[in-house]
N, CA, C and O atoms as CSV, one atom per row, in Angstrom:
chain,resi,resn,atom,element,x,y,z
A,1,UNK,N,N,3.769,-26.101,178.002
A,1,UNK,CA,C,2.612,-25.759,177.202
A,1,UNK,C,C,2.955,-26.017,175.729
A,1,UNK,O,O,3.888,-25.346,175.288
A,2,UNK,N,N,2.378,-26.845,174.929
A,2,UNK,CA,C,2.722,-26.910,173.671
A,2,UNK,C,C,1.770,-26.263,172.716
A,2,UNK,O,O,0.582,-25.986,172.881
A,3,UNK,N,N,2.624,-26.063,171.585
A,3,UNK,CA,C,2.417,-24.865,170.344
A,3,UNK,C,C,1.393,-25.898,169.371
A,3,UNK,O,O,1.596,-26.990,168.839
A,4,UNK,N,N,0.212,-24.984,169.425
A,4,UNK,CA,C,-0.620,-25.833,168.637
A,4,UNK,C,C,-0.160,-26.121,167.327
A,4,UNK,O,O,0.722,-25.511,166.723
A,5,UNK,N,N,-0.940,-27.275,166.854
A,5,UNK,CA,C,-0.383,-27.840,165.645
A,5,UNK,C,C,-1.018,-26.833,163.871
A,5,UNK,O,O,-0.722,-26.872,162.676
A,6,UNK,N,N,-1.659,-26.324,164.462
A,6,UNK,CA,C,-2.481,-25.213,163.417
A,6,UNK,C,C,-1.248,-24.281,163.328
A,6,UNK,O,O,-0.663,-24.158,162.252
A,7,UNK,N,N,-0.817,-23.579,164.509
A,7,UNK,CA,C,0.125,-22.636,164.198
A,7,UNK,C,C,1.289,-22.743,164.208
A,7,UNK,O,O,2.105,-21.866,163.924
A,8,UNK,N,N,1.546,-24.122,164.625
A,8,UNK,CA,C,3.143,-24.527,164.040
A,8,UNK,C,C,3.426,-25.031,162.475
A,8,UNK,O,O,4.498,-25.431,162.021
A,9,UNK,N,N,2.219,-24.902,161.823
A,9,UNK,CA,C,2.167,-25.136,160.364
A,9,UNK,C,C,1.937,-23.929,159.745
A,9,UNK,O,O,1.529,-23.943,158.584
A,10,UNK,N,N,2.084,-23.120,160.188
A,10,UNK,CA,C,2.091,-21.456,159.368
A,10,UNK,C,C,3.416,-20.861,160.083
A,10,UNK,O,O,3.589,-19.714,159.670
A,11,UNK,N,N,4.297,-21.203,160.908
A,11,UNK,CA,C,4.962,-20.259,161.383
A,11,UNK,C,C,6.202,-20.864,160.364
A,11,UNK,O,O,6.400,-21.939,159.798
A,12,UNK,N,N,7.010,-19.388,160.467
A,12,UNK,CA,C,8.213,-19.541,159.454
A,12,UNK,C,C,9.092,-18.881,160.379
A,12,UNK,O,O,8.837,-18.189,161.365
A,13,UNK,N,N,10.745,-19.419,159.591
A,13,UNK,CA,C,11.920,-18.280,159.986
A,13,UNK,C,C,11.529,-16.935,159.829
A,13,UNK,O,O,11.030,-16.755,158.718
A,14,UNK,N,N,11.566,-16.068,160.433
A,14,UNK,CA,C,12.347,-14.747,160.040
A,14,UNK,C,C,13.030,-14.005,158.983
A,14,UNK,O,O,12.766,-12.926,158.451
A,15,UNK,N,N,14.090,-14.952,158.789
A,15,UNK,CA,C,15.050,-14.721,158.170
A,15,UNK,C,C,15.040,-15.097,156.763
A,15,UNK,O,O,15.035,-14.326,155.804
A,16,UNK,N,N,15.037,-16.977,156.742
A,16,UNK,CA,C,14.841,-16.926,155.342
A,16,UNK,C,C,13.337,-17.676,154.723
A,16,UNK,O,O,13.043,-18.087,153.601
A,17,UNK,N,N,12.683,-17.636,155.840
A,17,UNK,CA,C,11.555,-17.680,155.582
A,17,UNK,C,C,10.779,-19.302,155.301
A,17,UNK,O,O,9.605,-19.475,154.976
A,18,UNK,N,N,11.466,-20.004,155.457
A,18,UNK,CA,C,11.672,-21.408,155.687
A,18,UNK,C,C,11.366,-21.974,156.675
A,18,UNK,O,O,11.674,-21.517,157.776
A,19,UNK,N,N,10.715,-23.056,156.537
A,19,UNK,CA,C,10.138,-24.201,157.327
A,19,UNK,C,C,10.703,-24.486,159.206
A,19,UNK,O,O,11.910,-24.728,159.239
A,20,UNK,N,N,10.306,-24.484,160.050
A,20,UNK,CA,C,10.862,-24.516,161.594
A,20,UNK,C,C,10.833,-26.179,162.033
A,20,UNK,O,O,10.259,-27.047,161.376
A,21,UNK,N,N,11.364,-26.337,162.922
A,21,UNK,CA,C,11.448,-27.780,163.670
A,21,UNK,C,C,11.148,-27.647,165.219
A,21,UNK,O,O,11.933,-27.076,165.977
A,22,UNK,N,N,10.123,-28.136,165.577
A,22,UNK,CA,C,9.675,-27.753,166.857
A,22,UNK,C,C,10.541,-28.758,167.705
A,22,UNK,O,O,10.154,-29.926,167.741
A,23,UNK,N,N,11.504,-28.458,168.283
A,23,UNK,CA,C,12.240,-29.089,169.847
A,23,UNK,C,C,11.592,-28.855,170.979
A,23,UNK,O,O,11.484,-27.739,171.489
A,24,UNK,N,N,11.119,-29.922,171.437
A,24,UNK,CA,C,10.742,-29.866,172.639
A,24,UNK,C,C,9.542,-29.011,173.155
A,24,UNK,O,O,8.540,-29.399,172.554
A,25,UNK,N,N,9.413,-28.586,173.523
A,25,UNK,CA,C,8.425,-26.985,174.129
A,25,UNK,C,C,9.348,-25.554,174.624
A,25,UNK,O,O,9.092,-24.541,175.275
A,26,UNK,N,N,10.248,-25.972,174.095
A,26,UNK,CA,C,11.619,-24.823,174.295
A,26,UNK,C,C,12.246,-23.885,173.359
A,26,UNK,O,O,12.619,-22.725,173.528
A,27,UNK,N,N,12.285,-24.832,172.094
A,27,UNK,CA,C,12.638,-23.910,170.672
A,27,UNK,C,C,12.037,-24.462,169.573
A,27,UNK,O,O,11.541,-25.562,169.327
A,28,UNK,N,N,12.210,-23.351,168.919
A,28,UNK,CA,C,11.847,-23.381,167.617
A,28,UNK,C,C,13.086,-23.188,166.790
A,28,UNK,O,O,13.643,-22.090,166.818
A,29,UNK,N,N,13.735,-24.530,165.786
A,29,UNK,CA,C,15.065,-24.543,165.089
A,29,UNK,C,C,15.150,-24.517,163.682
A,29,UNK,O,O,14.717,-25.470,163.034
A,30,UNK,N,N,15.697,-23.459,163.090
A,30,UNK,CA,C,15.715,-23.347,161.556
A,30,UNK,C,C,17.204,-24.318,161.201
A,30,UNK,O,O,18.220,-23.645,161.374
A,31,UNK,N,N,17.513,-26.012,160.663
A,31,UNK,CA,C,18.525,-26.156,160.648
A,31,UNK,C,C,19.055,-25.642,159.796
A,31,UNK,O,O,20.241,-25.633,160.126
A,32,UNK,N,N,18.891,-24.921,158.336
A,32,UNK,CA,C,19.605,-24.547,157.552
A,32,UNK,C,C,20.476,-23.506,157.844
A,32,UNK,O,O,21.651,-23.653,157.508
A,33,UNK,N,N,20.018,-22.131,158.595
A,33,UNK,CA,C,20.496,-21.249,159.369
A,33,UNK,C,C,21.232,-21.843,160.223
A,33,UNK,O,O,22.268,-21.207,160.417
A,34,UNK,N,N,21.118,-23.243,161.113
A,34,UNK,CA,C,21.742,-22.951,162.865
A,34,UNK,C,C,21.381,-21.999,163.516
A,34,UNK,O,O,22.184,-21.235,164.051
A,35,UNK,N,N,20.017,-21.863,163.594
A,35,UNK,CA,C,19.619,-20.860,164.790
A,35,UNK,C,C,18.635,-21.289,165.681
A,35,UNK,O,O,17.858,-22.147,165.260
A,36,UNK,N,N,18.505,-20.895,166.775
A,36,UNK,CA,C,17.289,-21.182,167.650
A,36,UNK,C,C,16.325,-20.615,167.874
A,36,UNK,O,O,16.873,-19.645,168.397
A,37,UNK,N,N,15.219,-20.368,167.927
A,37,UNK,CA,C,14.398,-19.419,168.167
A,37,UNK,C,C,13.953,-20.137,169.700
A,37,UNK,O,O,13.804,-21.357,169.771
A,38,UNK,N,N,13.751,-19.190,170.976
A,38,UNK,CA,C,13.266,-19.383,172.185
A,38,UNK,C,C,11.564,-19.319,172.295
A,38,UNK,O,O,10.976,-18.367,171.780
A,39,UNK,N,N,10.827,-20.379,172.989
A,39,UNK,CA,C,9.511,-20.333,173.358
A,39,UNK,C,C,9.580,-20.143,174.390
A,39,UNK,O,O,10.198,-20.860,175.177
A,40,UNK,N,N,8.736,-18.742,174.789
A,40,UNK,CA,C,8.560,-18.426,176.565
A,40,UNK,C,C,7.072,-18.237,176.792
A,40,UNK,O,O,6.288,-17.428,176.296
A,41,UNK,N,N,6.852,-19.487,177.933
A,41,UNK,CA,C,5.286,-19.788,178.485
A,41,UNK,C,C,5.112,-19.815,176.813
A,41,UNK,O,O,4.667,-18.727,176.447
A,42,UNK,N,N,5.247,-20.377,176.131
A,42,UNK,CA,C,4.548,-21.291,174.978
A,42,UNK,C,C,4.187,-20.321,173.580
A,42,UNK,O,O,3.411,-20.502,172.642
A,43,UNK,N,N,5.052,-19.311,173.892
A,43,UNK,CA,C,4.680,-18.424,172.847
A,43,UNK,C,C,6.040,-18.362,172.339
A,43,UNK,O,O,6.924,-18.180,173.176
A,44,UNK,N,N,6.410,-18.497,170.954
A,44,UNK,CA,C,7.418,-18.856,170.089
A,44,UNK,C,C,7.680,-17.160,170.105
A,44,UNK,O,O,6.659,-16.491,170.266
A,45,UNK,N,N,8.778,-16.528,169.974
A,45,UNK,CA,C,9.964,-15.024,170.070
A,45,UNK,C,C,10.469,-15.243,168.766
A,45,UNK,O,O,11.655,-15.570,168.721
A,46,UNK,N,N,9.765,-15.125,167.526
A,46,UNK,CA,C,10.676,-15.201,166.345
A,46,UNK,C,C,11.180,-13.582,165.771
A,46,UNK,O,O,10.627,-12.861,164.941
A,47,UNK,N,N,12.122,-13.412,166.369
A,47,UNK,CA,C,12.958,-12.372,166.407
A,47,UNK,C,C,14.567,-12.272,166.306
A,47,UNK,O,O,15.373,-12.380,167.230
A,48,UNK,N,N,14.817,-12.035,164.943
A,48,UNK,CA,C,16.072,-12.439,164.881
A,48,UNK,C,C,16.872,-11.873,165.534
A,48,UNK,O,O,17.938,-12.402,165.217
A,49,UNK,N,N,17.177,-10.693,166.676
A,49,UNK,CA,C,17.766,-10.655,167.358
A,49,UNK,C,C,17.666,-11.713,168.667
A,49,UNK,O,O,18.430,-11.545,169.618
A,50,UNK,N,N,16.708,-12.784,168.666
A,50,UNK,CA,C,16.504,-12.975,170.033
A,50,UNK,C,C,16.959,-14.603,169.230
A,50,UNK,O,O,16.484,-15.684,169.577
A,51,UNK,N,N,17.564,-14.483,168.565
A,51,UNK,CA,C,18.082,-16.010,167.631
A,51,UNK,C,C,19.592,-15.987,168.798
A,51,UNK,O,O,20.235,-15.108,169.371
A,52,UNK,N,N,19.650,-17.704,168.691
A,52,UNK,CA,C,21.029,-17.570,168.900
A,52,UNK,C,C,21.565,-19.255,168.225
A,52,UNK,O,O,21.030,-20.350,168.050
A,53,UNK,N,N,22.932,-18.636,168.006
A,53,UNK,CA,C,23.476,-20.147,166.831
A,53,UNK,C,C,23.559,-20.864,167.691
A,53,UNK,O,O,23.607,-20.619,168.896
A,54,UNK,N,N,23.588,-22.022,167.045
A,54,UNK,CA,C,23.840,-23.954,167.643
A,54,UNK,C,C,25.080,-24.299,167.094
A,54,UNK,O,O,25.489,-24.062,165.958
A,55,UNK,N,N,25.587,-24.831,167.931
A,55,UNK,CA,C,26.732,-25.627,167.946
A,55,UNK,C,C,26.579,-27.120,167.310
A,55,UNK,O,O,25.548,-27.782,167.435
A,56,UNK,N,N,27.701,-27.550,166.633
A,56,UNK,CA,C,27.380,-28.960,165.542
A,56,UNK,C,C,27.415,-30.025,166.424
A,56,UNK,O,O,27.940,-30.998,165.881
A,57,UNK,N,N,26.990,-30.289,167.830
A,57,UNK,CA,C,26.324,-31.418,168.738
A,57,UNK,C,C,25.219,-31.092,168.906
A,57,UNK,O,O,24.397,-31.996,168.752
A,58,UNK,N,N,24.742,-29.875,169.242
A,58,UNK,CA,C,23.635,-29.352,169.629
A,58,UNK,C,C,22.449,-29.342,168.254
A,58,UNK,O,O,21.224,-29.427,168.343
A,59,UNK,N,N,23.125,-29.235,167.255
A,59,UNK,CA,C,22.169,-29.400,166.092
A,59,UNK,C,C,21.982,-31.118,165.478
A,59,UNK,O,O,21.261,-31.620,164.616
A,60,UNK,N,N,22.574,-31.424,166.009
A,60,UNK,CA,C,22.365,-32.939,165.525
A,60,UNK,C,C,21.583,-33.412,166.559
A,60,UNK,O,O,20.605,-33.977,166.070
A,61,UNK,N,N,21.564,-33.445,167.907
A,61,UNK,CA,C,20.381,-33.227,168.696
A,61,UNK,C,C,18.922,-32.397,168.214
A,61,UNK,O,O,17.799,-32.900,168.210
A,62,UNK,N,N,19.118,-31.627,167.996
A,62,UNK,CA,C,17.904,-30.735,167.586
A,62,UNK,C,C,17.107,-31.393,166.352
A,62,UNK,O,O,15.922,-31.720,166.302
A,63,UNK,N,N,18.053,-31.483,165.430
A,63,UNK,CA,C,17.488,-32.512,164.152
A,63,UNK,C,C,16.624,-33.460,164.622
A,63,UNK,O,O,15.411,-33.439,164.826
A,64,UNK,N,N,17.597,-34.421,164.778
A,64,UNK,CA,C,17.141,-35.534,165.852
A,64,UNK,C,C,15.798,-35.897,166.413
A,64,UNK,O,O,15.034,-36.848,166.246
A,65,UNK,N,N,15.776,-34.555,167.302
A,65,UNK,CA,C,13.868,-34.416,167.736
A,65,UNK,C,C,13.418,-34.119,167.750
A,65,UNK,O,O,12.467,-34.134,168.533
A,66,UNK,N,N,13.794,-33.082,166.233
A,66,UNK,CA,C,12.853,-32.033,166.067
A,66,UNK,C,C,11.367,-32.665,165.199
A,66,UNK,O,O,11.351,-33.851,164.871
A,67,UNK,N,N,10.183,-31.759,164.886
A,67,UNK,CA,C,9.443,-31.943,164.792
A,67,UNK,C,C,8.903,-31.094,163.559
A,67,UNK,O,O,7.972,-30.374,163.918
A,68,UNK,N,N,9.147,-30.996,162.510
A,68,UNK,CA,C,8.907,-30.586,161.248
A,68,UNK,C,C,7.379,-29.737,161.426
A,68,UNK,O,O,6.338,-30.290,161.780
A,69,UNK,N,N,7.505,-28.406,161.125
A,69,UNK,CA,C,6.668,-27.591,161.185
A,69,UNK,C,C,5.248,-27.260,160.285
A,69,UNK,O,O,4.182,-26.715,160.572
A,70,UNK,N,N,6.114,-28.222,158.358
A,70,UNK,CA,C,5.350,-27.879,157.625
A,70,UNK,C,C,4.493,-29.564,157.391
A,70,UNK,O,O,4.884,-30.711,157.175
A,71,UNK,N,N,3.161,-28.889,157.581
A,71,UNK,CA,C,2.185,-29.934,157.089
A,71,UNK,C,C,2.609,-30.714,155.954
A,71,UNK,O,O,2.993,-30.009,155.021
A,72,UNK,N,N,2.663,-32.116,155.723
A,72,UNK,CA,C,3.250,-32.790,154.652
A,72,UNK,C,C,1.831,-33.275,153.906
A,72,UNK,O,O,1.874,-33.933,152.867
C-alpha cells in the first residue's frame, strides 16, 4: 500500500525534524540520523522508540532508492 504523496510531503523526523526518504513501502529513512522509521499496512510508526539505526551498506542502499519526502 503506498503513502500518499500529499502526506509524504508534510511528514517529518521526530527527532530532528527534517525531511524523510520514502524506501520502498517499508520505511521511512532520516539519512542524517541513520534511522529507520517502520510502515505497517501503510501507515508510517514515527516513533522514536520504534526507530532503529542502519548500518553503512544498508544506508547507501536506502539513499539510493529512497524517495525524497519534501516537495521541491
Amino acid at each position: 500500500m503506498a503513502i500518499d504523496p500529499t502526506l509524504l510531503s508534510i511528514l517529518a523526523c521526530p527527532q530532528d525534524k527534517g525531511p524523510l526518504l520514502l524506501v520502498g513501502d517499508e520505511v521511512l529513512y532520516n539519512p542524517r540520523l541513520r534511522c529507520a522509521y517502520p510502515i505497517e499496512n501503510g501507515i508510517p510508526v514515527l516513533l522514536i522508540d520504534e526507530a532503529r539505526e542502519v548500518a553503512d551498506a544498508e544506508h547507501e542502499d536506502y539513499v539510493a532508492r529512497g524517495i525524497a519526502s519534501s516537495a521541491d
